[in-house]
N, C-alpha and C positions, 0 to 999 in steps of 0.2 A: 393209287389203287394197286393195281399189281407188278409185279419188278421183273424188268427183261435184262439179262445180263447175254452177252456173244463174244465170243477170240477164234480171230485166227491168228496164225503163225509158227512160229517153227516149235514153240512151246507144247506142253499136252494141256489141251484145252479144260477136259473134267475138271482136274484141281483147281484152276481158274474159273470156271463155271459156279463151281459148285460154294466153292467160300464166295464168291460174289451175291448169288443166291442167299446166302446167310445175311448178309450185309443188307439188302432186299426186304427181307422177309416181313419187314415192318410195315409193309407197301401191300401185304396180303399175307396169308398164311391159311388157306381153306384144301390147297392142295400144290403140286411142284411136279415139275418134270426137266428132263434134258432129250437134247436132240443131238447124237455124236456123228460126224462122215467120216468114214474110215475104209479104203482100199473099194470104193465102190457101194460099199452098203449104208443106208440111214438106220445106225439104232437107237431107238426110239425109248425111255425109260420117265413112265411116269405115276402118281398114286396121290391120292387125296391124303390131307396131313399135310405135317411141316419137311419141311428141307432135312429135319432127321430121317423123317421114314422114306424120303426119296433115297437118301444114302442107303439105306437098308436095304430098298430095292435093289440100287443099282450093285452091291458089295457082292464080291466075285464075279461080275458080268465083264466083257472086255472094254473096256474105256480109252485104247489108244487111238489118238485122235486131235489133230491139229487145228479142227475148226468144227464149234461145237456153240449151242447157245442153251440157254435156262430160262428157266418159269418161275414163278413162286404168286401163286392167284387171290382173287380177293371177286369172289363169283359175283355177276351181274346175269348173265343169261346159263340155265343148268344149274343146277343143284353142285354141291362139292362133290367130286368121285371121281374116279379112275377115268371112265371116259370122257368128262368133260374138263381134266386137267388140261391142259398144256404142254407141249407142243402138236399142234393138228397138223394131220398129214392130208397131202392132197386126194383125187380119187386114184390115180396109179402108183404111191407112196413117192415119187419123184419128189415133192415139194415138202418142206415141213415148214411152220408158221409158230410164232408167240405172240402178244397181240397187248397190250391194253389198252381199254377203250371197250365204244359200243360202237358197233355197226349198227343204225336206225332202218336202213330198209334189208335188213340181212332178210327177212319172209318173204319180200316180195322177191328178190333174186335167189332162195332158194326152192323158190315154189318155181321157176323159171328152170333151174339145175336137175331138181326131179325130174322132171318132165323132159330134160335133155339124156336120164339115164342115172345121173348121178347119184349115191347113195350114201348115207352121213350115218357116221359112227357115236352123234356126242349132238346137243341139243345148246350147242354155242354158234354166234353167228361168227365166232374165229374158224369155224371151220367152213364157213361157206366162202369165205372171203377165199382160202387156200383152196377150195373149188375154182372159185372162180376165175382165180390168175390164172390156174392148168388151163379152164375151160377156153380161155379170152387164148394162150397160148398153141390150144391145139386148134383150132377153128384158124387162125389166123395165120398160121405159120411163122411165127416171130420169136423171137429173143425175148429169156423169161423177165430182163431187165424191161422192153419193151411193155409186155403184158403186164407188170407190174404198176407199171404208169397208166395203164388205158383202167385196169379193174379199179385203180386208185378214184378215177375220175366218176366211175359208175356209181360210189359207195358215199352214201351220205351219214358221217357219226363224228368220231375220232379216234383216233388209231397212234400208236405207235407199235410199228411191227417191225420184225425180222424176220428174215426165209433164208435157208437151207435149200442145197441144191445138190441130191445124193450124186448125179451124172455131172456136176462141176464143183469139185474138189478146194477149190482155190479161189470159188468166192462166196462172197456174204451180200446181205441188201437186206437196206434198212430205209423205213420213211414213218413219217409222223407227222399229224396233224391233229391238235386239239392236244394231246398226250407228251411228257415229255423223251426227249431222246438226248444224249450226249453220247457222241464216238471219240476216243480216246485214239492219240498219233504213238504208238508204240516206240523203244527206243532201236527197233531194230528195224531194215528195212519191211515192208511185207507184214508188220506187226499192228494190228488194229484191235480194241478191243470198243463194244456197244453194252448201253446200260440206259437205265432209267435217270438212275443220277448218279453221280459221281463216286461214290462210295464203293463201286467195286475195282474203281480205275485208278484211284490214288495210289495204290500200293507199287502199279505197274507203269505210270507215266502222272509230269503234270499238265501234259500239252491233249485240249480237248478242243472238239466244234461241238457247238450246239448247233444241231439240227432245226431251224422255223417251219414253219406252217408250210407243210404243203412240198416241204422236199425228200428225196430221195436218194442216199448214200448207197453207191458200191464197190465194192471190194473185188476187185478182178486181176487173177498173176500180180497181186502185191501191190497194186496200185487203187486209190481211192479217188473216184471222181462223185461228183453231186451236181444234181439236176432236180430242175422241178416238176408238179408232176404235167407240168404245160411243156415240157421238154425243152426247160431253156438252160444252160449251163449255168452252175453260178462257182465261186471262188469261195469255198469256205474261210471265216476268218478263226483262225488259232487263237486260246485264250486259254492264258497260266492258271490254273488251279490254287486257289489260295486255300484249302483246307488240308491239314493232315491227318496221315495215319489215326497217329494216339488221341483224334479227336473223335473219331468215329469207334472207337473201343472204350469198354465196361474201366479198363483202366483199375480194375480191384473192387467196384461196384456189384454187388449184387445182382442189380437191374440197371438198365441207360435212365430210367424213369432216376433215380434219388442222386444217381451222379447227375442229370442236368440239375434235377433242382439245387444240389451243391455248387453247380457250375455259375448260379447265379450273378453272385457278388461279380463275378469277372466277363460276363455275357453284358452286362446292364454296363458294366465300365467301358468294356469293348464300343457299345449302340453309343455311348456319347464322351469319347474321348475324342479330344480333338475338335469339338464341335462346338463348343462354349466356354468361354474364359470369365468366372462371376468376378474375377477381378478387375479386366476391362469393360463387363459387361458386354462383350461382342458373340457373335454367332459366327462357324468357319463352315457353314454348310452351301455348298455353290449351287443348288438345287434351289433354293431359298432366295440366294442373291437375284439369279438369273431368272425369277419369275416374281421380282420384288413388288412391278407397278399393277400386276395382277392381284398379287396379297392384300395391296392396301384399299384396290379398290374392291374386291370380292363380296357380294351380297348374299351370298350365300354356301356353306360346304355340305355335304354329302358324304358319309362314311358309309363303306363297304364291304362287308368281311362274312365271314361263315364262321361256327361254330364258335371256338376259342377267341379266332379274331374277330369276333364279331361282339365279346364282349369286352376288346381291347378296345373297337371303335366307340361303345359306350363311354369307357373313362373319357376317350377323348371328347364328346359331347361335352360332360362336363369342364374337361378342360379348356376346351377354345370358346363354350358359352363363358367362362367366369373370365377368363384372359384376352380375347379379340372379344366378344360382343358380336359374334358373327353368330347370327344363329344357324343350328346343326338340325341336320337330320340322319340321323341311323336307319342300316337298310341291310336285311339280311338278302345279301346277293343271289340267293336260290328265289326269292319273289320279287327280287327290283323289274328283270325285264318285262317281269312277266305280268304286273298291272298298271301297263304304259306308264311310268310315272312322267312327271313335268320337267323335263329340266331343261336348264337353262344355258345360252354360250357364255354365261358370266358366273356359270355356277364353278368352283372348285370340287372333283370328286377326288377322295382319298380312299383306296383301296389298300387293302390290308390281307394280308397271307402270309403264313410260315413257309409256304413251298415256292410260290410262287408262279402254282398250275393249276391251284385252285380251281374248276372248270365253271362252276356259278360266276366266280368272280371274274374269269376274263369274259364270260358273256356281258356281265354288266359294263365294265371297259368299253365295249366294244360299242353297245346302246348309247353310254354317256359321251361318246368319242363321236360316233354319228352327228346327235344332238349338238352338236359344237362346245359342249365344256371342256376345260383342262383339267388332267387326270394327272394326280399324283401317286406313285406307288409309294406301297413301306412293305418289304417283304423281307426272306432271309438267305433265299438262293440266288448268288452271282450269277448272271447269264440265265433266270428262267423265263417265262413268258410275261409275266405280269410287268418288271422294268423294261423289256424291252417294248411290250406295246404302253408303256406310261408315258409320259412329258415331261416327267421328269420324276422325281422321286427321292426314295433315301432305303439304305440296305440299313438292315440292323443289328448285323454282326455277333448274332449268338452261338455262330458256329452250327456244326451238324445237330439234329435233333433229331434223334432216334426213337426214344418212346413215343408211342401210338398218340399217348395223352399228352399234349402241350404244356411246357411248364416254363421253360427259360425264354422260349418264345413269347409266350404270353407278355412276361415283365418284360421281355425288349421292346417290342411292339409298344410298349405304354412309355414307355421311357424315351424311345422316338418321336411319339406322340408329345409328351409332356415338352418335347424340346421343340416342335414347331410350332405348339398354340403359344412359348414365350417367344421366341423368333417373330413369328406373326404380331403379338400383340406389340414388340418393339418396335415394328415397322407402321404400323395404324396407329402408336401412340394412345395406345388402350390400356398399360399398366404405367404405374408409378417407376423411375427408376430406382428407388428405395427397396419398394416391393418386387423389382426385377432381378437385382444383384439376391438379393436373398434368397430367391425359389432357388434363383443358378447356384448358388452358395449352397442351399441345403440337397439340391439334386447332385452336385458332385459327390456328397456325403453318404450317398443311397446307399453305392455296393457298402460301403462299411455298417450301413444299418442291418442290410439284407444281411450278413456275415453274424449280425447280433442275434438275428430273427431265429437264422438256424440252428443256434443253439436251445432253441425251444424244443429241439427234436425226442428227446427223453421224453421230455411234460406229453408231449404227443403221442408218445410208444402209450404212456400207461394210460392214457384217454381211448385210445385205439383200441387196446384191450378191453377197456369195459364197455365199448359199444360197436364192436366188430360184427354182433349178431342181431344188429338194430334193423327193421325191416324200412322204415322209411328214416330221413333227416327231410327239417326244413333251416334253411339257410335265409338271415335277416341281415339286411345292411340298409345305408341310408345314406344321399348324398354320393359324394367317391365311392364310398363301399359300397352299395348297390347292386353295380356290375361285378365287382369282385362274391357279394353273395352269390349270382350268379355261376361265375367263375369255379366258385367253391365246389356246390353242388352238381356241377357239371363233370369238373373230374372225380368226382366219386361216382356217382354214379356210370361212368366210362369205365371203372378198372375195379368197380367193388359190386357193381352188380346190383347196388341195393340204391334203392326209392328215393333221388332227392331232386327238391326245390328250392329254387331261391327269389325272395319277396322283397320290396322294399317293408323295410320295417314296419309301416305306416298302414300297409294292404293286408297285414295278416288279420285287423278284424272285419275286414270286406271277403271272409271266406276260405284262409287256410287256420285260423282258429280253430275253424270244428273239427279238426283236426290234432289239436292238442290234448294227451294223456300222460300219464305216468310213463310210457312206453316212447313214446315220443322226443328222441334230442334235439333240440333247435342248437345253432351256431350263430349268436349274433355276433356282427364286427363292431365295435363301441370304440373305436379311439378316441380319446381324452377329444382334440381336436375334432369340433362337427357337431350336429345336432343329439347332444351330446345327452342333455335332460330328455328328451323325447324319447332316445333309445332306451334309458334306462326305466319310463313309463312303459316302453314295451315289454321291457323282462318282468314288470311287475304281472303283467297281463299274461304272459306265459306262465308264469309264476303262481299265478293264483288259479292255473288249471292244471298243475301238477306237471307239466314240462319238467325237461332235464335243460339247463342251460350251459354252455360250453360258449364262452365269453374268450372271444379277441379283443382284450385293455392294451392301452399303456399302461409303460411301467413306469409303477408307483401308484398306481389309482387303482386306491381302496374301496372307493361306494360299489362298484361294479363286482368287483370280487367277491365282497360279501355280500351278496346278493346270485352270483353265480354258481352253481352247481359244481363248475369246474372254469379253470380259466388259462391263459395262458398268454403271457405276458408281451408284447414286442414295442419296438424302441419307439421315443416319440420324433415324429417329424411333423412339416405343414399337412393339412389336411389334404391338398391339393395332390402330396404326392405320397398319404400312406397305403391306398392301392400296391405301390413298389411291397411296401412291407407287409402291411395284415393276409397277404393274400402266402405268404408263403408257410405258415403252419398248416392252412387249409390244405394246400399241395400233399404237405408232410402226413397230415390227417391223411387223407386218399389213401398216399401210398402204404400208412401202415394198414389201414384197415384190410386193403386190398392181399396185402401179404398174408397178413392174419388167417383172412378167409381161404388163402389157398389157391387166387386167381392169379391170370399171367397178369404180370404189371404189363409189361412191355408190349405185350399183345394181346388186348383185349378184344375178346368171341365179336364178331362181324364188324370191328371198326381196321381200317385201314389208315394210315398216315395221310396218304396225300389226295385228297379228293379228286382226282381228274375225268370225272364222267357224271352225269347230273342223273 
């Protein structure tokens, strides 16, 4: 949701602030502000809009200033605007705050603060919280590190914040719970810089802590101690930064959106290099090894994911039902806790996330973790919440992902997936070795298909054009593709604004037929491979109601073509793993249409990156 960036040190904080915020902005974009401490005074600069028009604000204002923090929002309580931006000051301006997260009883503790006198400027419960540290601080007579721990304790939501302290110059304080935090070790003494995620700290250091549940970092005369907020000390552990710079930049890209989709071929190599040899037929995943006699005996898994990865954990249905014989169940993590489901100490859950702060999803962790099942993560942030509260897991190495809309992620995530329902099924003795070496054989093969795929990109510009102004799409798949129709229709409608759904092929005469006109484009996926004659009874059926069809074939298959309205060609693989492939013209689809129309790729109106607040 929204991005906290903080530095102190001997540096001038603005400029670090401010490009950090940029790097952010993915995280929210509805409004931005800064909080600068300089010579005794807090100024204070903030305005609804992007991180452009905070700039504009703050341009000719004074910005010297060695310890300074930023905003960049993605509104849950308040509308977008000036006063409910970011940074809230407290009731004597002593204190200033950034926040993301919800405070859940913010009304009942600010109905508590009225009534003690206090009077709020902005209709966020971030500003009651900055209430209520002063409050807990002047009642008490205590040390604002003190009060920050006790108000911590009163407030039931998640949070990660940072506070400003105009009368102490020389420190910072940070604490998070539910929300992600990463504080960066500068290379100078006294030099700390705080962020949502790493992306504005790479430039400046690789030595970070992640901040857990429920602790509290501060910054005082140069030195950094952490405590929890029970007041117990604890020893942060340092951990090297494995991403860089040129991976979080446009890199000569237009938008982050078509450079990850490009990023593919080498994102999908990254998620399973190293990890299977179809020559020996082995698996080198120690996540895998170390929870062997659990895999083989397992009666059940559970997949878990939101949005995007939620239609990664579909592929994998299909994949561990055709390869282990385990049966699956799929669960979109926003409704797992919340209608008691069943589970079991012998169930496996697989949770799945790009950020890996997913807030749905660690609730449900947390439900399945109760229950006595073992919990496997697949996410794509080193050090976020989800591996660390897993049992084990597996990273999937796509590197930073910067547009709103998931696209490299997606394919990692499946290509993860594809690699431990064959893992599994070798250990259960559930596939052929025959049929084993050859998926591993044709899945090494991927990136180079993926690399084939995208040279569809032209075929896709001129498709884009003739249907940039189309008010609805329906999206048909069947089998693997399925969840990729999903998939389809999901990012298009995220970054183009306009009308789509995605059916199994089979459902569109149970009710999205009457739906079918002259005006109307369908996208069905048809690779050669799959139910193959069925699909193409379906285009007859579209067909004979004046639909427009826009066909995902293999290349060389001519029934489907000539029968297609428009088609667009990608490489043949097993069925099991052309999801990797069909699904990346549909990407390309999106993002041109999306351009076309005029929309932010990158930042599409009320979605934010990282979901961390339910």
């Amino acid at each position: 949701m929204c991005g906290i960036v903080a530095y102190i040190g001997s540096r001038q904080a603005y400029p670090i602030v401010i490009k950090g915020l940029k790097r952010l902005e993915y995280r929210g974009y509805d409004s931005a502000g800064v909080a600068l401490v300089h010579d005794g005074e807090m100024n204070l600069y903030k305005t609804k809009g992007k991180v452009v028009d905070l700039e504009n604000v703050v341009l000719g204002n004074d910005t010297n200033s060695h310890l300074g923090m930023g905003h960049t929002r993605w509104a849950t309580h308040g509308e977008p605007n000036d006063e409910n931006a970011h940074p809230h000051l407290s009731q004597s301006g002593n204190l200033a705050v950034i926040h993301n997260g919800i405070i859940e009883n913010y009304a009942t503790i600010k109905e508590a603060l009225i009534n003690r006198g206090h009077h709020f400027l902005s209709d966020t419960d971030t500003e009651v919280l900055i209430h209520l540290i002063e409050d807990i601080q002047d009642h008490e007579k205590i040390s604002i590190d003190e009060a920050v721990r006790l108000a911590l304790n009163q407030v039931v939501g998640a949070y990660a914040i940072v506070i400003l302290v105009k009368n102490e110059p020389a420190k910072l304080i940070a604490a998070r719970k539910g929300s992600p935090l990463v504080v960066g070790i500068g290379e100078e003494k006294g030099e700390y810089f705080m962020a949502s995620d790493a992306s504005p700290i790479v430039e400046y250091t690789k030595n970070v802590i992640y901040l857990n549940d429920g602790e509290i970092a501060i910054v005082k005369d140069g030195e950094l101690s952490v405590k929890t907020i029970d007041n117990v000390t604890k020893t942060p552990f340092i951990q090297k930064l494995e991403i860089n710079l040129e991976e979080i930049e446009k890199g000569g890209y237009p938008h982050f959106m078509i450079k990850e989709i490009y990023e593919q071929p080498k994102s999908i190599l990254d998620s399973i290099r190293g990890r299977l040899d179809s020559t020996s037929g082995r698996f080198a995943m120690k996540s895998i090894h170390e929870y062997e006699d659990k895999l083989r005996n397992v009666k059940r898994l559970i997949l878990i994911g939101c949005g995007t990865s939620w239609h990664a954990a579909l592929v994998g249905e299909y994949l561990f039902e055709e390869f282990t014989r385990i049966p699956v169940e799929v669960e979109y993590a926003s409704e797992f806790r919340y209608r008691n489901p069943v589970i079991y100490p012998d169930d496996l859950v697989i949770a799945i996330s790009q950020s890996g702060e997913t807030a749905d999803t660690l609730a449900a962790i947390e439900l399945a973790k109760e229950k006595g099942a073992t919990v496997f993560g697949v996410c794509n942030v080193v050090g976020s919440s989800i591996p660390r509260m897993s049992h084990a897991g597996a990273y999937t190495h796509a590197g930073p992902e910067i547009g709103v809309a998931s696209t490299k992620a997606f394919t990692a995530q499946v290509s993860v997936l594809t690699l431990l329902s064959l893992a599994v099924a070798q250990i259960r003795g559930t596939i052929s070795k025959d049929r084993l070496h050859l998926l591993m054989a044709e899945l090494e093969n991927i990136p180079h298909l993926v690399e084939r795929a995208l040279k569809t990109n032209d075929k896709v510009m001129e498709i884009a054009q003739l249907f940039k102004d189309s008010k609805n799409f329906l999206y048909l798949g069947r089998g693997f593709n399925f969840p990729v129709a999903l998939e389809g229709a999901l990012k298009l409608k995220e970054i183009s604004y306009i009308h789509a759904e995605g059916y199994p092929a089979a459902e569109m005469k149970h009710g999205p037929i009457a739906l079918i006109d002259e005006e109307m484009p369908v996208v069905v996926i048809a690779p050669k491979r799959g139910i193959y004659e069925k699909v193409m009874s379906n285009i007859q059926e579209v067909k004979a109601r004046k639909g427009k069809i826009i066909a995902i074939v293999t290349e060389g298959d001519e029934k489907i073509k000539e029968m297609a309205d428009h088609y667009i060609e990608v490489p043949d693989c097993d069925e099991a793993l052309s999801p990797l492939v069909t699904t990346i013209p549909l990407q390309l689809l999106s993002y041109h249409i999306a351009v076309l129309r005029g929309c932010n790729v990158d930042q599409p109106r009320n979605l934010a990156k990282s979901v961390t607040v339910e």
